[in-house]
Steps between C-alpha positions, in 0.01 A plus 500: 500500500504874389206734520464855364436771688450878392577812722229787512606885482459503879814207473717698333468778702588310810815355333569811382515678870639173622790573270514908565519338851788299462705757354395826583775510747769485169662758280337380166890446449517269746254236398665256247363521132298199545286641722405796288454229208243313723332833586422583134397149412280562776362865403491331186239227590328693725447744250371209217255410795352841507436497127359146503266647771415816301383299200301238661326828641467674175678775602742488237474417139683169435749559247599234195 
């Protein structure tokens, strides 16, 4: 059975500290490249969600 689920801004922004959490106690060149990958795909996402947002609210154009 799978189900689909969608994270709100508010989500993101918990991962988000939940991750600045877990490393904030690292060099940025101590935490292994995958971690930094999984950040951005995360920014990344989070930052799709915000523009989803902003369009259903008509507060930006929608571009074609």
């Amino acid at each position: 059975m799978s189900m689909e689920i969608e994270l709100s801004v508010s989500d993101y922004h918990n991962i988000m500290n939940w991750y600045e959490l877990a490393f904030a106690k690292h060099k940025p060149t101590e935490v292994d490249q995958k971690e930094h990958t999984t950040l951005r795909k995360i920014s990344v996402m989070a930052q799709a969600c915000i523009d989803e947002q902003k369009k259903i609210k008509g507060d930006e154009p929608e571009t074609t």
